[in-house]
C-alpha positions as CSV (number, residue, x, y, z in Angstrom):
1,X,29.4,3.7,34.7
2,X,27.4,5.2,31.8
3,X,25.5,2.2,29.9
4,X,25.7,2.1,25.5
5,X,23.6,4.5,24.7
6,X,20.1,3.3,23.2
7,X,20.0,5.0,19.8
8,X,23.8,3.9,19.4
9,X,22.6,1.8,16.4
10,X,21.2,4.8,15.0
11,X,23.9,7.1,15.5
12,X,26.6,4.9,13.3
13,X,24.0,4.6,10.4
14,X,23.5,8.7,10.9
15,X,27.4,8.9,11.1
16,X,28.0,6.3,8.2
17,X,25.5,8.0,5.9
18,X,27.0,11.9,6.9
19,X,30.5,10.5,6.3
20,X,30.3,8.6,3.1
21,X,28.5,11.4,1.3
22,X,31.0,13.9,2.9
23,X,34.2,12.0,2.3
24,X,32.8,9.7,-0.7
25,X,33.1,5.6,-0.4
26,X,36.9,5.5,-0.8
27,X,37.5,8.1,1.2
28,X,35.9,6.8,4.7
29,X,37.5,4.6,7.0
30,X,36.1,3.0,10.0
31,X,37.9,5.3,12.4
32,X,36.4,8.0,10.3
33,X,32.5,6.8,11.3
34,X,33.9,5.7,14.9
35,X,35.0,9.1,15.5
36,X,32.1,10.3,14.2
37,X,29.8,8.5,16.9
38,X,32.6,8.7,19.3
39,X,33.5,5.1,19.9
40,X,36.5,3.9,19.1
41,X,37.0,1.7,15.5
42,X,37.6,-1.4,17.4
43,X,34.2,-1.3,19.1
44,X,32.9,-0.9,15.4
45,X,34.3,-3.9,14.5
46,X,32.3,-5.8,17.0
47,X,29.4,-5.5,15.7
48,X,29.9,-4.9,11.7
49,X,32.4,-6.6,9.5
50,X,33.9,-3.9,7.6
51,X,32.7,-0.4,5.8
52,X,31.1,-2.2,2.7
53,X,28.5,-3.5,5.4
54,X,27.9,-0.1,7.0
55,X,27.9,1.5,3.7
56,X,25.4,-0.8,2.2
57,X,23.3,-0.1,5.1
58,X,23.7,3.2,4.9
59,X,22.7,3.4,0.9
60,X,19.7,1.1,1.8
61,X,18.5,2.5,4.3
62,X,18.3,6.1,2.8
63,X,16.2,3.8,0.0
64,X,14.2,2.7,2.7
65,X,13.3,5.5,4.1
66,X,11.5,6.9,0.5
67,X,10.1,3.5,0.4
68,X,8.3,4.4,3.8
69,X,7.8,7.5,3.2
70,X,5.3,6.7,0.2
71,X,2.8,4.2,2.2
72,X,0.0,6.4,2.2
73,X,-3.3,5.7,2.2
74,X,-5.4,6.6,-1.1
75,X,-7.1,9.8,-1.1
76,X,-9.8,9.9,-3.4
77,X,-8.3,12.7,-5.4
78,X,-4.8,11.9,-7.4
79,X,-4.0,15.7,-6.9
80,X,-3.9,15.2,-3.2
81,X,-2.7,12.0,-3.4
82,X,0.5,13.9,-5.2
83,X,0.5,16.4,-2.9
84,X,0.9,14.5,-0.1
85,X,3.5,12.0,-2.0
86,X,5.7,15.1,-2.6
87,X,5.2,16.4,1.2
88,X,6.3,13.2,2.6
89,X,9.4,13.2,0.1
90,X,10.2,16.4,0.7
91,X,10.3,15.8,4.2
92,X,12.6,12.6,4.0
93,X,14.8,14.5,1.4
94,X,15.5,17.7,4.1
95,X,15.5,15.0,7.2
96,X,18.8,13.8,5.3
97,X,20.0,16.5,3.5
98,X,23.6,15.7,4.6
99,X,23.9,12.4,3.2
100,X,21.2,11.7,1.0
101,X,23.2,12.1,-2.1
102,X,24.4,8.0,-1.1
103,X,22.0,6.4,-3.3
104,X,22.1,8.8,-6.2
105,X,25.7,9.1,-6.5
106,X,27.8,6.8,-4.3
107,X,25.4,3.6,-5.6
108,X,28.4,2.8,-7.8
109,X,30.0,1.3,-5.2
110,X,27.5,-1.2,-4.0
111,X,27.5,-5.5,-5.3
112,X,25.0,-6.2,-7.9
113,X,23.0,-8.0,-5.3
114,X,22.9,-4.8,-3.4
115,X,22.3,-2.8,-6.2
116,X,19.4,-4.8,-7.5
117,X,17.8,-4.4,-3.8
118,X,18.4,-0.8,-4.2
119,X,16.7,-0.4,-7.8
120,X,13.5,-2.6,-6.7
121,X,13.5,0.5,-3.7
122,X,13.5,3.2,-6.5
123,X,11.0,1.6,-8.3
124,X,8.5,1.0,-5.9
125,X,8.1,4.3,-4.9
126,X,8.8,5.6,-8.6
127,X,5.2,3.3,-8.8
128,X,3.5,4.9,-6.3
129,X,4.6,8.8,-7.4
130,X,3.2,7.2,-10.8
131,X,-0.1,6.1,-9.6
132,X,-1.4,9.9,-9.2
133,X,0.3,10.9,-12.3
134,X,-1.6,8.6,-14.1
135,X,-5.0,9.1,-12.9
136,X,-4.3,13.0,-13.6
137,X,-3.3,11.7,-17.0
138,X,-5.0,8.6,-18.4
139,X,-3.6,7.3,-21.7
140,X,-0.5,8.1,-20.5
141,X,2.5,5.6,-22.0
142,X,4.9,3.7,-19.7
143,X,7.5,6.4,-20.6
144,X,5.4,9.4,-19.8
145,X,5.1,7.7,-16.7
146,X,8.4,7.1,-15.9
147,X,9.5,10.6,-17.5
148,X,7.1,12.7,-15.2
149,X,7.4,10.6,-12.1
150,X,11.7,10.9,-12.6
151,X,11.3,15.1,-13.3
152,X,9.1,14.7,-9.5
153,X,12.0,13.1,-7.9
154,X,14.6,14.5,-8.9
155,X,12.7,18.4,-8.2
156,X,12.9,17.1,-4.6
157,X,16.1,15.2,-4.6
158,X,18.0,18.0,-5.6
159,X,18.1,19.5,-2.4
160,X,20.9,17.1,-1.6
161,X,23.3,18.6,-3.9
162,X,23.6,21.7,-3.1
163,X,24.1,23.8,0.2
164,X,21.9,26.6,-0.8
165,X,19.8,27.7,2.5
166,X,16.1,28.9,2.8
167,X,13.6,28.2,6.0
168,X,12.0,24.5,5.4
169,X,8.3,25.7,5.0
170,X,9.5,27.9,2.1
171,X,11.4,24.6,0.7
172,X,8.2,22.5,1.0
173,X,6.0,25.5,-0.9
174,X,7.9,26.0,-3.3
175,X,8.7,22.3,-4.6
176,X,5.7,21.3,-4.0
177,X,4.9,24.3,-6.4
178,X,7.6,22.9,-9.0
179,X,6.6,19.4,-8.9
180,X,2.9,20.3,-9.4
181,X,3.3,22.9,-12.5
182,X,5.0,19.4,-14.2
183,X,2.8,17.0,-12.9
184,X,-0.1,18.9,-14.2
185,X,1.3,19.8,-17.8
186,X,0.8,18.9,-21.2
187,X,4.7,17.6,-21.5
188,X,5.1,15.7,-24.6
189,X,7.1,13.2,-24.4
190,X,8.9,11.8,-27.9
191,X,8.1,8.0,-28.8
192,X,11.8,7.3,-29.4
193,X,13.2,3.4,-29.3
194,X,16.0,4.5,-31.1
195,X,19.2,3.1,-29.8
196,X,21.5,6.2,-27.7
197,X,23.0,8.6,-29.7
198,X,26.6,8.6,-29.7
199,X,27.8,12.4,-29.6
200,X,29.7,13.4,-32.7
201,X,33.0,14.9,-31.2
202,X,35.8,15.3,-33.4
203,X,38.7,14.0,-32.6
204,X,41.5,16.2,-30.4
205,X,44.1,17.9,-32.0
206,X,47.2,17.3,-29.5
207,X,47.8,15.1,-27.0
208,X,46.8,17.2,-24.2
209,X,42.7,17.5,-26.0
210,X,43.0,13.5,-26.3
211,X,44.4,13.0,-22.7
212,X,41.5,14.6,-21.4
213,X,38.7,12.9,-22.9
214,X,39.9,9.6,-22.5
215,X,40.6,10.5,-18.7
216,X,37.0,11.7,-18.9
217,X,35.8,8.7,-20.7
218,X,38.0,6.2,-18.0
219,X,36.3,8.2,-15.0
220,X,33.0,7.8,-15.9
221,X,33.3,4.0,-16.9
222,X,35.6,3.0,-14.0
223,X,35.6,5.2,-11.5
224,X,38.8,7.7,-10.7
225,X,39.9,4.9,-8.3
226,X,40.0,2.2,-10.7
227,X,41.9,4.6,-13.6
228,X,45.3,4.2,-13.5
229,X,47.8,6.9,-15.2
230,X,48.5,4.0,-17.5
231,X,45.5,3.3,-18.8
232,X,45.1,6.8,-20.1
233,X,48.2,7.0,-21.9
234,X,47.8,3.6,-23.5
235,X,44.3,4.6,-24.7
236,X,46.3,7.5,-26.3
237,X,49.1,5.7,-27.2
238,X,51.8,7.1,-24.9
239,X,53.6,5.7,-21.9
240,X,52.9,6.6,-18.4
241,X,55.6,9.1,-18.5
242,X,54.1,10.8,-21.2
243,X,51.1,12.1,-19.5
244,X,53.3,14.0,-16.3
245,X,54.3,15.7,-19.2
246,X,51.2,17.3,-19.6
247,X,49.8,17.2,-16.3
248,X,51.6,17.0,-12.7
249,X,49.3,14.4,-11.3
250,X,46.4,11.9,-12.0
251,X,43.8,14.7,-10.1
252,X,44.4,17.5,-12.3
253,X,43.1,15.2,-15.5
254,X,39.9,15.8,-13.5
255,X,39.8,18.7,-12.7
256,X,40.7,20.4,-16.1
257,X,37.7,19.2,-17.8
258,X,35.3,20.7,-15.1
259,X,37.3,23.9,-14.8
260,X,37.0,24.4,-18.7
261,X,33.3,23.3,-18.8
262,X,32.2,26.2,-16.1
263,X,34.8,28.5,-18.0
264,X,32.2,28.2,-21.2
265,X,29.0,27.8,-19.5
266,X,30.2,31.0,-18.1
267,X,30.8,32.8,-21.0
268,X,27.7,31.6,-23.2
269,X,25.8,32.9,-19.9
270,X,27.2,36.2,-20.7
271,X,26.7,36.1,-24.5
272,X,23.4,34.9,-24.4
273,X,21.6,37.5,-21.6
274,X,23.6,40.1,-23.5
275,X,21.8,39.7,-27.2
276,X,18.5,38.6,-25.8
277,X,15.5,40.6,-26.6
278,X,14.2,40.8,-22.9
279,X,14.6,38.6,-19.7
280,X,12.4,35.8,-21.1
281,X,14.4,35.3,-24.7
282,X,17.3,35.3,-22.1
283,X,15.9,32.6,-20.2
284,X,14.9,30.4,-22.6
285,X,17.9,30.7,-24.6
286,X,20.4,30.3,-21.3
287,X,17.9,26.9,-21.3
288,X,19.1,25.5,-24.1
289,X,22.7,26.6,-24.3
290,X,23.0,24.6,-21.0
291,X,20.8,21.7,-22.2
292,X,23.0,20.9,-25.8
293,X,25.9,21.2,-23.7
294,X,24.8,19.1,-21.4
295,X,23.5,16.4,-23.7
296,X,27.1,16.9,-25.7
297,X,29.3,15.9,-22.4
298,X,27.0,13.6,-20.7
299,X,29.8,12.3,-18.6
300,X,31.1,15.4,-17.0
301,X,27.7,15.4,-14.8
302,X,28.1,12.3,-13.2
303,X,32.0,12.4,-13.2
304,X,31.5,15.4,-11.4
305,X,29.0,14.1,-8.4
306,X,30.7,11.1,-8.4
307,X,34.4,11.7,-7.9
308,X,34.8,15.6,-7.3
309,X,36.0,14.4,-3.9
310,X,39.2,13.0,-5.6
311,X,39.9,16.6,-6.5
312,X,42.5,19.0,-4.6
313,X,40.7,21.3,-2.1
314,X,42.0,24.1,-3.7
315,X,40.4,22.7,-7.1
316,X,37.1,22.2,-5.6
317,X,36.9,25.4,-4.2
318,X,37.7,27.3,-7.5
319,X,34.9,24.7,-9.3
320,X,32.1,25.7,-6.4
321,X,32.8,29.9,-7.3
322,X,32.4,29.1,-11.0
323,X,29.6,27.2,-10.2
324,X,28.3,29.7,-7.9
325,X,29.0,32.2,-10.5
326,X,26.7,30.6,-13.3
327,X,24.3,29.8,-10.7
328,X,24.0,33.4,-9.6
329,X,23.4,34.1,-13.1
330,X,20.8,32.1,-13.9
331,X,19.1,33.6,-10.7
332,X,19.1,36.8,-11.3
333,X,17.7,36.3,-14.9
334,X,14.7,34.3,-12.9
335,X,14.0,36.9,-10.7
336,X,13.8,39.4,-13.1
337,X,10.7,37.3,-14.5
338,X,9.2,36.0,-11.1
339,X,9.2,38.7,-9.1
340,X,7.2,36.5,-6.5
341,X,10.4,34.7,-6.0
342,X,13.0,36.1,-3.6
343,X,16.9,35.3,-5.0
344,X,16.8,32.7,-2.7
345,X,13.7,31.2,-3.6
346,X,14.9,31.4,-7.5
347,X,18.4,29.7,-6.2
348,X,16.1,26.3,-5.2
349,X,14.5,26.4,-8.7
350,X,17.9,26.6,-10.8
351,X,19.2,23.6,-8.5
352,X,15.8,21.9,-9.2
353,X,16.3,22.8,-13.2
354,X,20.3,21.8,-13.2
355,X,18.9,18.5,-11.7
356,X,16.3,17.9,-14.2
357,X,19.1,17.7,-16.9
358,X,20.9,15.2,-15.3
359,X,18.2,12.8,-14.2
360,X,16.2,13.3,-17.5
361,X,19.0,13.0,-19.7
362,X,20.1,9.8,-17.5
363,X,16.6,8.2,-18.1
364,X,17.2,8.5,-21.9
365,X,20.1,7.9,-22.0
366,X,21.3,11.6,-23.3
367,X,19.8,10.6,-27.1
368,X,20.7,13.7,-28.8
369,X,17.8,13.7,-30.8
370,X,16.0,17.4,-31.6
371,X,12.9,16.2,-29.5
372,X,14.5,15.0,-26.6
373,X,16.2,18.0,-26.2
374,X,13.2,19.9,-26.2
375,X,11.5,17.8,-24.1
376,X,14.2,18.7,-21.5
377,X,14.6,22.3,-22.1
378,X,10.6,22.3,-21.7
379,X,10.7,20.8,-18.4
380,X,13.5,23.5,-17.5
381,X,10.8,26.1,-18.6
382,X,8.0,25.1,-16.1
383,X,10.1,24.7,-13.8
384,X,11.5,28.6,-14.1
385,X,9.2,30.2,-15.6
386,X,5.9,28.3,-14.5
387,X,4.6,27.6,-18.5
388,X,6.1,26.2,-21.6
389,X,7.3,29.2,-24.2
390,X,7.9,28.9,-27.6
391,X,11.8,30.2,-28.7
392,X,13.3,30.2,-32.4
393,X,15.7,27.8,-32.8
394,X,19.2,28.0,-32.0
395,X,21.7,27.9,-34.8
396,X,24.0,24.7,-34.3
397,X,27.6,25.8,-32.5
């Protein structure tokens, strides 16, 4: 009779990791993982509680694991030291490409015990990445610090959300390249203590505009989960009925935002490479078309890592060709400027830029101030275009 096998442990947390980034935390069950690992979800049961306590372990130990991979020893030059920080990242990030979008986008889900364990992870090695960063840049504030050590991190953590395919050496190179061309620069970033800037949206002009961005505005507080139909119709002052007027079911309130978002991204895409006066005016000026949108609708970012699995199939496939679409854009602009890069290359660099947005604009809380918004579409520019480049500025729209 074939004994348990000795990596069994191993193979649930590998299983539990791949599942709950696949499926999302509501969406896993413990016959999902057993099947997985190919026991059944009784034999599960015997040796974990429940799936909060494999999906803890499975955030955690993904937090871990960047945790370990920082304990270097010092070298006695903080450019190597980075180097090597950014290798061993980099390595961690493509050893769990499957499921190490846990701790940046399923960490909603954990207790606040479990959530302070995971931040003290985050910070240590956000420490360590800082150490380097300093010594390359003494004088540097606390929020330098923390704003080039986040830009590092999330250059190599946006691997995870994407499928995009290129051989790993290449992947090391080139974000090692990425990482270094903003660890090395003169970014300036704005002393600002102001409180967060609430966007300035005006108010909808139907039911249907005001549906939508209190859906939007539910999602990203709650959770899709925890919104009920209700909610949003009471928040526009209708009943329950009211909104199956306007939409069929609960799913499509979230996908309609996402499908009109990528509709005019696409569009200013188009508009914006089509009046440019060559390839980089088009670059810089895609840049910030996608950074003021971005900083307008903070929400739809992390609505849309966070609960896109709540959408139909069908919806999600149309979302990943628009996305595709403006991604493919945005490449071939690139590689029309770095001709060193193949399409491929320039396809891990727009990933790398998309994420900077997020993470960035999550750090400061999306203040919609002039300088933070040039901070980020700076950061955008080294990371396409290798140097900072000065644009005119864009009328208001």
């Amino acid at each position: 009779m074939a004994g348990r096998p000795r990596d069994r442990k191993a193979q649930i947390a590998r299983a539990s990791a791949e599942a709950f980034s696949a499926l999302g935390y509501h969406g896993v069950t413990m016959e999902d993982i057993a099947s997985r690992v190919g026991v059944s979800a009784t034999a599960l049961y015997r040796h974990y509680s429940g799936k909060y306590e494999l999906f803890r372990g499975a955030v955690l130990s993904l937090g871990q694991q960047l945790v370990d991979a920082t304990e270097l020893a010092d070298a006695d030059d903080p450019g190597t030291d980075l180097r090597l920080l950014v290798a061993a990242l980099t390595d961690t990030a493509l050893a769990s490409r499957e499921s190490g979008g846990l701790y940046r986008w399923q960490g909603r889900f954990l207790s606040a015990d479990d959530t302070r364990e995971l931040n003290l992870q985050l910070h240590a090695v956000h420490r360590r990445v800082q150490r380097p960063l300093a010594a390359l840049h003494p004088g540097m504030s606390s929020r330098e610090r923390w704003t080039r050590s986040t830009a590092v991190l999330s250059i190599i953590g946006s691997i995870v959300d994407h499928h995009a395919r290129l051989p790993a050496a290449r992947i090391r190179t080139l974000l090692a390249e990425l990482c270094m061309v903003i660890a090395t620069s003169d970014l300036v970033v704005p002393a600002d203590d102001a409180p967060p800037a609430t966007p300035k949206r005006r108010a909808p002009e139907s039911k249907y505009e005001a549906l939508l961005a209190e859906a939007m505005r539910l999602f990203n507080e709650k959770g899709y989960r925890d919104t009920t139909v209700e909610e949003i119709a009471a928040a526009v002052g209708l009943p329950a009925s009211g909104v199956y007027r306007h939409f069929a079911r609960k799913s499509d309130l979230l996908a309609a935002p996402f499908r009109r978002a990528t509709d005019w991204l696409s569009a200013e895409v188009v508009a914006d490479t089509s009046t440019a006066r060559d390839p980089e005016d088009a670059l810089t000026t895609v840049i910030d078309t996608y950074v003021r949108r971005s900083f307008q609708h903070p929400e739809l970012a992390y609505v849309y890592y966070t609960e896109r699995l709540n959408m139909t199939v069908a919806d999600r496939n149309v979302l990943r060709r628009q996305q595709r679409s403006i991604v493919d854009a945005w490449v071939e602009v690139v590689t029309g400027i770095r001709p060193e890069w193949t399409a491929a290359e320039a396809r891990f660099a727009v990933h790398a830029a998309m994420a900077l947005v997020i993470d960035i604009g999550r750090l400061t809380d999306y203040r919609g101030t002039a300088a933070t918004r040039a901070m980020v579409s700076g950061l955008l520019d080294l990371t396409l275009l290798g140097r900072y480049r000065l644009r005119m500025a864009l009328p208001a729209r």
